[in-house]
C-alpha positions as CSV (number, residue, x, y, z in Angstrom):
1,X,98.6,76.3,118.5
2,X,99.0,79.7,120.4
3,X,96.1,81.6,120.2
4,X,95.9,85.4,118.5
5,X,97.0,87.7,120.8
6,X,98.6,91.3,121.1
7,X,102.0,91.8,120.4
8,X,104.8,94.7,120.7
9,X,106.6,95.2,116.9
10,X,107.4,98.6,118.4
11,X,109.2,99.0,122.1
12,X,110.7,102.0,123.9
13,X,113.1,101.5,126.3
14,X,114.0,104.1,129.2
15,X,116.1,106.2,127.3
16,X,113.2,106.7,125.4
17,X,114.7,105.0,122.6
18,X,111.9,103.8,119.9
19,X,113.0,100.0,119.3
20,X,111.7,97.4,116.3
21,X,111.2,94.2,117.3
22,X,112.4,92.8,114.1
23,X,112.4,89.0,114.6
24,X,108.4,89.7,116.1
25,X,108.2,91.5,112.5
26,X,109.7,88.9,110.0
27,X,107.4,86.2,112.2
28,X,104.2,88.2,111.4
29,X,104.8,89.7,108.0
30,X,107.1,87.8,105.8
31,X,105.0,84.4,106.0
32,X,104.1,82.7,102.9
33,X,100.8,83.0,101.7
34,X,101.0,86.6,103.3
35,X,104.3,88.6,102.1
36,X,103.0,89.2,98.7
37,X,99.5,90.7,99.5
38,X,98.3,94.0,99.3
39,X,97.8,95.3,102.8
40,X,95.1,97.7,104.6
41,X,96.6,98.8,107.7
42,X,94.3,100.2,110.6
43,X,95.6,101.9,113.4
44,X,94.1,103.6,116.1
45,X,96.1,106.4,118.5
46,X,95.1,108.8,120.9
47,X,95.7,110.5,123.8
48,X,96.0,108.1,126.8
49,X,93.0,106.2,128.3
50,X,90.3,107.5,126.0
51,X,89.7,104.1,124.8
52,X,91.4,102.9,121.6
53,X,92.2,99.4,123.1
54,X,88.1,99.2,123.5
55,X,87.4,99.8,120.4
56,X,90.3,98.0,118.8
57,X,88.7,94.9,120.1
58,X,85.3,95.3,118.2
59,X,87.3,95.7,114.9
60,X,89.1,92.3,116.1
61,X,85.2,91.0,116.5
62,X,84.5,92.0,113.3
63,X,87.3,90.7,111.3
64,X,86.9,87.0,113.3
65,X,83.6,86.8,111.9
66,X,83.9,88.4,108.6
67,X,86.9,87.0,107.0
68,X,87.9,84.1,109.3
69,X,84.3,82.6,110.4
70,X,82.6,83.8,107.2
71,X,79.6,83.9,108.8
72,X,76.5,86.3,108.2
73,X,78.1,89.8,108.8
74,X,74.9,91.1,110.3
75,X,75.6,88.9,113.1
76,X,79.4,90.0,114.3
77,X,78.1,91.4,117.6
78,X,75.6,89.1,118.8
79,X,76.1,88.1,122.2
80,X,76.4,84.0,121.2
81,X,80.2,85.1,119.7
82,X,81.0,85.7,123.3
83,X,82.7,89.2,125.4
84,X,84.5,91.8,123.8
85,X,88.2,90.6,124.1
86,X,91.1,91.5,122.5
87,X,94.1,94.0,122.7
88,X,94.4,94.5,126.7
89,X,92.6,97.6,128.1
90,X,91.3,98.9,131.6
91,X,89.6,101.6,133.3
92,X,91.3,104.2,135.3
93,X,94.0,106.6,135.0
94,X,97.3,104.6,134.2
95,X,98.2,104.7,130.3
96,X,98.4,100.4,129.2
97,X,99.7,100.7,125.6
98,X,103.6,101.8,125.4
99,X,104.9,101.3,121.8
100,X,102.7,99.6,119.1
101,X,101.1,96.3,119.4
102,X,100.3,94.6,116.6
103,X,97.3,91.9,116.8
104,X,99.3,89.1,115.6
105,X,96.5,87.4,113.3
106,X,96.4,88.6,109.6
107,X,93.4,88.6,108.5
108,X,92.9,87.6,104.5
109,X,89.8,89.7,102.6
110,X,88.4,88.6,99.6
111,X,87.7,92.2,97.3
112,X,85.0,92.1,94.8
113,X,87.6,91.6,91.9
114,X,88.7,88.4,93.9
115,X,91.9,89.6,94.6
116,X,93.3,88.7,98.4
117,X,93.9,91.2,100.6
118,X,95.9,91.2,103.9
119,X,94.4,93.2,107.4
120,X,96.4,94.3,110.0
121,X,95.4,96.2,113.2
122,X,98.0,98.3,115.2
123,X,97.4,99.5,118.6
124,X,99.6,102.9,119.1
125,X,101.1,104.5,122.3
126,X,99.4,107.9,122.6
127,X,99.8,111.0,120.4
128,X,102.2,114.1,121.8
129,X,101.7,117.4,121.1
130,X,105.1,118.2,120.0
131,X,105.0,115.9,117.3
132,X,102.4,117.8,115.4
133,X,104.9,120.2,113.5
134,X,107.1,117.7,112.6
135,X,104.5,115.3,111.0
136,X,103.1,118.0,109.0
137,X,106.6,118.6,108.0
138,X,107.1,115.7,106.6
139,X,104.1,115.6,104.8
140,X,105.0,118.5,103.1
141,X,108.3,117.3,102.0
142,X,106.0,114.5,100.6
143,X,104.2,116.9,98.3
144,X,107.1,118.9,97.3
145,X,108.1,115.7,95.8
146,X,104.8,114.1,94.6
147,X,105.0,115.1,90.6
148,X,101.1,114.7,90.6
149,X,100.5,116.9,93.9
150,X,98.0,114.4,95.4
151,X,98.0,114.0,99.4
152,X,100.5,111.7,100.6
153,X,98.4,110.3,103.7
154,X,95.4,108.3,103.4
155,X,92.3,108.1,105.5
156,X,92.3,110.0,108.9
157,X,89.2,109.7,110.7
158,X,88.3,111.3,114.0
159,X,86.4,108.9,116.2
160,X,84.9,110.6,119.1
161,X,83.3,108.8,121.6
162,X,81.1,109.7,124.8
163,X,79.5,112.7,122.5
164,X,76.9,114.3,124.3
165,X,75.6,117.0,121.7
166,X,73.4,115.0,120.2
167,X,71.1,117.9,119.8
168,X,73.6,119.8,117.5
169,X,75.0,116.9,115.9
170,X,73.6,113.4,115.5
171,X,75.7,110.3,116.3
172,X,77.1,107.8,113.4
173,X,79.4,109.5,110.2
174,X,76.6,112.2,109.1
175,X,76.6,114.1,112.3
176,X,80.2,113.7,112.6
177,X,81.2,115.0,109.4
178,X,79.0,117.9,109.8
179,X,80.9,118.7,113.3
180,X,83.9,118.1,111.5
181,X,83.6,120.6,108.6
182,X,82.8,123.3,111.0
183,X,85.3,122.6,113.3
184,X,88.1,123.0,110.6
185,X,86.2,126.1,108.6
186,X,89.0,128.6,108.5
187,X,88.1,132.3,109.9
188,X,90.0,135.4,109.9
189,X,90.0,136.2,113.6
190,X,91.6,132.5,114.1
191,X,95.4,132.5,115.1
192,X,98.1,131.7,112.0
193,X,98.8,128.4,113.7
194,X,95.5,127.3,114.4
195,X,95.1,128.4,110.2
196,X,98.3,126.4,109.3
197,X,97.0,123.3,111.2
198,X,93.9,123.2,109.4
199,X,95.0,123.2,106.1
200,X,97.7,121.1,106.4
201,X,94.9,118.4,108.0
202,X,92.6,119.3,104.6
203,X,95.7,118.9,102.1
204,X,97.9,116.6,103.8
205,X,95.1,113.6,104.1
206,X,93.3,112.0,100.9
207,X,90.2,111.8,103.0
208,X,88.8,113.1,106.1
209,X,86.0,111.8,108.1
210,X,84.4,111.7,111.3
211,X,82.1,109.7,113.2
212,X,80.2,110.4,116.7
213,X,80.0,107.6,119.1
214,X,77.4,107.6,122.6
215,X,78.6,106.9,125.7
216,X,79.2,102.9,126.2
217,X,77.9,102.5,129.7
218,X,79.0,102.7,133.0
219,X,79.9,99.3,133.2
220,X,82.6,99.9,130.5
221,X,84.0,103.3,132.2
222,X,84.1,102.1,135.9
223,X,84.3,98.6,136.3
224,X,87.9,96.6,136.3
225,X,86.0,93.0,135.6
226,X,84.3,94.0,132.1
227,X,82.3,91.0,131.1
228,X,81.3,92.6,127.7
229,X,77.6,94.7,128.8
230,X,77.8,97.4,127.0
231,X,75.4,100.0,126.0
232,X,72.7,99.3,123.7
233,X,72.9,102.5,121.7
234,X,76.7,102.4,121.7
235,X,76.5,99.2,120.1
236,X,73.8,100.1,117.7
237,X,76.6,102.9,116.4
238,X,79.6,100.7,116.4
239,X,77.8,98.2,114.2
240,X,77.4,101.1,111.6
241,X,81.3,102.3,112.3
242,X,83.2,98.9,112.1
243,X,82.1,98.2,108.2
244,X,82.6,101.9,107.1
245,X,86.5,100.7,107.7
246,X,86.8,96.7,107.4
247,X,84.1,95.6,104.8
248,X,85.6,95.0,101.7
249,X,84.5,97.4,99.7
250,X,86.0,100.3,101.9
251,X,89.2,98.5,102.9
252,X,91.9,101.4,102.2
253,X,95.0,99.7,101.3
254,X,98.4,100.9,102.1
255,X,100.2,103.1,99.4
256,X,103.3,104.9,99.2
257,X,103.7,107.5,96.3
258,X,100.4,106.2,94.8
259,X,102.1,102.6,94.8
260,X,99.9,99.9,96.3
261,X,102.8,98.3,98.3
262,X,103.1,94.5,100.0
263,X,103.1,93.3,103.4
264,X,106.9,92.3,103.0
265,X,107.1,96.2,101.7
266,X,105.9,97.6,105.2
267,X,108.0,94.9,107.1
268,X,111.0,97.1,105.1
269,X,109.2,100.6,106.0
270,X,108.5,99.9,109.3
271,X,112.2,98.4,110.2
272,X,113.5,101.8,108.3
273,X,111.3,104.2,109.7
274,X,112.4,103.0,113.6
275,X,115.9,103.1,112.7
276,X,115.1,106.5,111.9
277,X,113.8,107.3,115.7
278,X,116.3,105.2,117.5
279,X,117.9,107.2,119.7
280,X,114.9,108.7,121.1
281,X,114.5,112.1,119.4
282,X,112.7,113.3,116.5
283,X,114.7,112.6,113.0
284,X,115.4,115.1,110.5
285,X,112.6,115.4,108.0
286,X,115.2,114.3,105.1
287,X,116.4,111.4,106.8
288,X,112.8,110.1,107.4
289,X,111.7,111.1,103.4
290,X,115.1,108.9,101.9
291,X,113.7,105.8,104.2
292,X,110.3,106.3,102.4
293,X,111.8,106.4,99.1
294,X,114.5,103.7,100.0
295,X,111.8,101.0,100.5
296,X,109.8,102.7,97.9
297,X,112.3,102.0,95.3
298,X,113.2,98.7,96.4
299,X,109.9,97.5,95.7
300,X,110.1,99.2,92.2
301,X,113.2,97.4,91.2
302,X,111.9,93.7,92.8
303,X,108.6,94.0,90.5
304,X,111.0,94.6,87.5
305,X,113.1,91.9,88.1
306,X,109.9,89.6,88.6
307,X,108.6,90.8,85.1
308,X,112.0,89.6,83.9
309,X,112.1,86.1,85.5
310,X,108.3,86.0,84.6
311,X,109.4,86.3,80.9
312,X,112.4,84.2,81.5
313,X,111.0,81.3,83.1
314,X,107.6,81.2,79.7
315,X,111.0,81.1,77.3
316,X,112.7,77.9,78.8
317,X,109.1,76.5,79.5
318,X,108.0,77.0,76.1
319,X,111.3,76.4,74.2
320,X,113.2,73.4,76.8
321,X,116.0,72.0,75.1
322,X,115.9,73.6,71.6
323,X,117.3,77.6,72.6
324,X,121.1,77.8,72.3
325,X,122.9,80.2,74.5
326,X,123.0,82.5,71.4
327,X,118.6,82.5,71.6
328,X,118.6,82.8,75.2
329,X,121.1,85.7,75.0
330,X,119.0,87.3,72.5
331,X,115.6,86.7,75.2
332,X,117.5,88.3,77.8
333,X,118.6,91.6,76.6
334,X,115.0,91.2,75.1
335,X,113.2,91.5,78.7
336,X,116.0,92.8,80.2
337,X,114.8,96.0,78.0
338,X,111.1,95.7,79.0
339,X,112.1,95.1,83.0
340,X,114.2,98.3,82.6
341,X,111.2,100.0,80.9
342,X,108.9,98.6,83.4
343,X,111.2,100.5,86.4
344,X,111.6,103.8,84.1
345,X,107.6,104.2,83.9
346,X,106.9,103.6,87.5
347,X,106.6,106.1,89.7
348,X,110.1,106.8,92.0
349,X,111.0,108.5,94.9
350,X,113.9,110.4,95.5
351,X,116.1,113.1,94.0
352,X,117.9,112.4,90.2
353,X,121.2,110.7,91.9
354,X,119.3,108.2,94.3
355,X,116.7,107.0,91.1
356,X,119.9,106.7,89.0
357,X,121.6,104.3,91.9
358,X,118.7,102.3,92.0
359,X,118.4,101.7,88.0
360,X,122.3,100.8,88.8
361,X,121.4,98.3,91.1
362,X,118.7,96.8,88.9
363,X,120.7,97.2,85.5
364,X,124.4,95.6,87.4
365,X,123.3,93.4,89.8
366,X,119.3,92.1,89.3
367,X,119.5,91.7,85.7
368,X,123.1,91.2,85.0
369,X,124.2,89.1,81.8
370,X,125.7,86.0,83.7
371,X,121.7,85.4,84.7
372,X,121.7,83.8,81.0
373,X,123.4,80.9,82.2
374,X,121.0,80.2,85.3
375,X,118.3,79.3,82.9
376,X,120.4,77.0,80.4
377,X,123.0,75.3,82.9
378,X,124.6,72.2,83.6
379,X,122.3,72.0,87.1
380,X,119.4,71.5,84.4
381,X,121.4,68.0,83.8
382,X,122.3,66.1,80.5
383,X,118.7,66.0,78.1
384,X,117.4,62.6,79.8
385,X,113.5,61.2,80.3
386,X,112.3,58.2,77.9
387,X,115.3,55.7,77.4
388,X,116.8,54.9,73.8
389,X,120.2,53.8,72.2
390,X,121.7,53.7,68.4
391,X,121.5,51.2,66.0
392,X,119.3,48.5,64.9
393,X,117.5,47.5,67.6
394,X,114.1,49.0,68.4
395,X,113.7,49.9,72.0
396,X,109.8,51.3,72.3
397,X,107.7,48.2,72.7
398,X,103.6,49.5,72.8
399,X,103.2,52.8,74.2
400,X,105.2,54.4,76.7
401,X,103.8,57.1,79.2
402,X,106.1,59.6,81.1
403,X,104.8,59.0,84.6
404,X,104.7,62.8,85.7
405,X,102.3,64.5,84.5
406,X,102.8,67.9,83.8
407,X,100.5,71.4,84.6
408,X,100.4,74.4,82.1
409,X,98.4,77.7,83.0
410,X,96.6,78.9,79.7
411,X,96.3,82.6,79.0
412,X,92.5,82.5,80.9
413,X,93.9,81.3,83.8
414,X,92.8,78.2,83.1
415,X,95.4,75.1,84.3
416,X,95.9,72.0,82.2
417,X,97.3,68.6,82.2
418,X,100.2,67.8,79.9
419,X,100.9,63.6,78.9
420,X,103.7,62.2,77.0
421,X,103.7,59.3,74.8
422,X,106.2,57.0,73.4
423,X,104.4,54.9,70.8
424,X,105.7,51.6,69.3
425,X,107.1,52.8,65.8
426,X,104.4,52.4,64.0
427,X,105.2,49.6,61.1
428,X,108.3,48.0,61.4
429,X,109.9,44.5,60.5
430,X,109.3,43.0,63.9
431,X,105.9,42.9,64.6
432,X,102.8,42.0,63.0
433,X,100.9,44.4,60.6
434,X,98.1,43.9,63.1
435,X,99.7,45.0,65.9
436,X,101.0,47.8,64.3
437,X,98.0,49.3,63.1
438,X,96.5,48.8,66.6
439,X,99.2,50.1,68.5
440,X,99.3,53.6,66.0
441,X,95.4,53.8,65.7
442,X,94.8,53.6,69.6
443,X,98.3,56.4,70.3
444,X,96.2,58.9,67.7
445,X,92.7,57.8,69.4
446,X,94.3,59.4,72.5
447,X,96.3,61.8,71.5
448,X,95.4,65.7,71.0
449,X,98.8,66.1,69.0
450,X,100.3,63.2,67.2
451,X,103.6,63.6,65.7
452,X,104.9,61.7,62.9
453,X,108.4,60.9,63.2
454,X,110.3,60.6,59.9
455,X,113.6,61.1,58.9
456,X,115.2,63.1,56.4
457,X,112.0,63.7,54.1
458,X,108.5,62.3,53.4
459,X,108.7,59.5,51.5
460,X,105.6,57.3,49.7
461,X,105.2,53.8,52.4
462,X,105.2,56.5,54.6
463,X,101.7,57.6,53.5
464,X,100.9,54.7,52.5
465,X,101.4,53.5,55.9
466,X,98.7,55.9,56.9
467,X,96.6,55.6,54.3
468,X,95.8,51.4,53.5
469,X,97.0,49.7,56.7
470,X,94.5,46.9,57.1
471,X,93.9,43.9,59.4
472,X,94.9,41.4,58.3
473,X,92.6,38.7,56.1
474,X,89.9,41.4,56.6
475,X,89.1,44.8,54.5
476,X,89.4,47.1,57.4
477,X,90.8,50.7,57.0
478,X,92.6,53.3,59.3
479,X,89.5,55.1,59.8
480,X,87.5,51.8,60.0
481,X,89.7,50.5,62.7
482,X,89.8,53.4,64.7
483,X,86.2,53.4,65.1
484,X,86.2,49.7,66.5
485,X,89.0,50.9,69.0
486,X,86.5,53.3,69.9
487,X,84.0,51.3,70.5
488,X,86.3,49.2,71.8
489,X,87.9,51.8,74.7
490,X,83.7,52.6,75.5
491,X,83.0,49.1,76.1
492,X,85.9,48.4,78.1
């Protein structure tokens, strides 16, 4: 088995053009057990060779012993785990990430409401100056379209390492936040730029933070064989800084208009968002905004059409072989209408037309009316199971069991087992009164349901039946001979 390594999902080629590696993609994010989580996506960028490889591999020492090794967190950085090895990084003056790399584990977190989480940790190519306007640009266009007016990024923390004012500002989050509120205090002498910047960092970001890191050693900045010695102190901080991101409780899971969206969701952003940069110059802020609400939407519809099969699929379980098409038909328009309320309540991206052309799409295509006949079809087969025939002739000898068991999830969340039984009918011509009795006193000893098939109405014997079978030569009751099965089924 290949063992977790760094890989490119984004390339750029010598025109400069920004490429997706798309098969790498679907690889990574559209496994089972992995598509359908909620996703916390950490990535660290920078200018070039300031170190985010380093630290990238701490956060990879982390997760491995958090979520994969479940071992005592308190001991992620001990020196038994091994070096510091991860996502490829070296000293010196030549730039080593070009693109993204994407470490090509997932890692699975467990929150405290028990819900499954998927981590993934990007590498990125450094930052440019001239990207700064656009990106703000786009966030704006974000919040010109955000009917609640909340920030549309997330978490953006500054991470500055080798401080060496320790004196003004202490090392860890405290100190850093401190720096980081004065540094972004607006002043009147300060250029309209410098004043633009600022605020769109404050309103453009949910939350802002800042942590100080020490130097790591010398070992770390000059030598070309790292072995993993690293500064004490350093390592005292960056066991405070790695939880503050990948402990469960402050895992910050991806969103996209307030949505919580799924790793197979960002395998859709990610592809749309590079086709957006292709040919190696900065899109128009539009185009970039309708990917965003493309995928954005697309995830909208796909959870209404999953409420619909959800409803679809407890009908036939709960009603197999008794709904005619008429039934079904009236099912379906009924959770066609809750599907279609389900996508009208969520929150959408987009201007009026490109909402309406997605309820289109859902209403035409995801929840058309020939569905009906996909859950009552002829590839369901003719109604088959226990064998019988017309006529005279019994056919159930003793009792029958249907020899797969079936498994029903209850309301709690709970999962039971569901038997059949095909019991002997119960007093007939052909058999002894004994062996009647027995063979209908041990089915309702171990049944939970016991059905009484009659015909047409209830008629007297029938009761009677119930009521005064007897063994034979002996004065022995229903109830009475129940209890010796009991006993009977204990011993035994």
């Amino acid at each position: 088995m290949e063992e977790p390594h760094a890989v490119k999902i984004i390339d750029i080629n010598l025109e400069n053009q920004i490429l997706p590696k798309v098969e790498i993609l679907e690889k990574l994010l559209l496994q089972d057990g992995i598509k359908d989580k909620k996703v916390c996506v950490v990535s660290v960028t920078g200018t070039c060779r300031q170190g985010k490889s380093f630290i990238l591999n701490f956060f990879i020492r982390y997760l491995n012993v958090r979520y994969k090794k479940k071992i005592k967190v308190a001991e992620w950085l001990t020196p038994h785990e091994g070096p510091i090895s991860g996502f490829q990084w070296r000293s010196g003056s030549q730039r080593h990430t070009v693109g993204i790399l994407m470490w090509s584990e997932i890692f699975l977190a467990e929150l405290s409401s028990g819900e499954e989480v998927a981590v993934i940790v990007l590498d990125t190519q450094g930052t440019f100056d001239n990207v700064s306007s656009h990106f703000s640009g786009y966030g704006r266009l974000l919040v010109d379209d955000n009917e609640d007016n909340t920030s549309p990024f997330q978490n953006l923390l500054f991470l500055i390492r080798d401080w060496s004012c320790e004196d003004e500002h202490k090392f860890g989050a405290e100190g850093g936040q401190q720096y980081l509120n004065q540094e972004l205090l607006i002043r009147e002498d300060q250029a309209e730029d410098v004043v633009a910047l600022k605020k769109n960092i404050k309103e453009l970001f949910q939350k802002t933070k800042c942590f100080l890191l020490p130097h790591p050693g010398r070992a770390v900045a000059s030598s070309k064989n790292f072995q993993g010695k690293i500064d004490p102190e350093f390592k005292d901080y960056v066991q405070l800084l790695i939880p503050m991101l990948l402990s469960p409780e402050n895992l910050a899971l991806k969103t996209l208009n307030g949505e919580k969206i799924k790793v197979a969701d960002l395998f859709r952003l990610i592809v749309s968002y590079s086709q957006q940069f292709q040919d190696g110059t900065m899109p128009e802020l539009q185009s970039i905004f309708e990917a965003s609400s493309e995928v954005h939407n697309t995830a909208v519809v796909d959870e209404s059409v999953a409420l619909y099969e959800k409803c679809m699929q407890f009908v036939k379980n709960n009603n197999y072989g008794s709904l005619d098409k008429e039934s079904l038909e009236e099912e379906h328009q009924k959770n066609k209408s809750e599907a279609l309320k389900y996508f009208r309540n969520k929150k959408k991206m987009g201007n009026k037309t490109m909402i309406e052309n997605f309820e289109r799409i859902l209403i035409e295509y995801k929840l058309k009316k020939t569905n009906v006949s996909n859950w009552l079809n002829s590839a369901d087969g003719p109604i088959s199971g226990f064998p019988w025939r017309g006529g005279s002739e019994r056919h159930t000898i003793g009792i029958l069991m249907w020899s797969e068991i079936f498994l029903s999830e209850l309301p709690s969340g709970e999962e039971i087992a569901i038997i059949l039984l095909d019991t002997q009918g119960s007093f007939d011509n052909a058999t002894s009164l004994t062996h009647c009795a027995a063979v209908f006193a041990l089915s309702t000893l171990i049944s939970s349901v016991q059905i009484y098939n009659l015909k047409e109405d209830i008629k007297q014997y029938d009761l009677a039946h119930l009521e005064e079978s007897k063994w034979p030569h002996q004065d022995l009751h229903f109830k009475e001979i129940c209890k010796i099965l009991t006993l009977y089924l204990i011993v035994t």
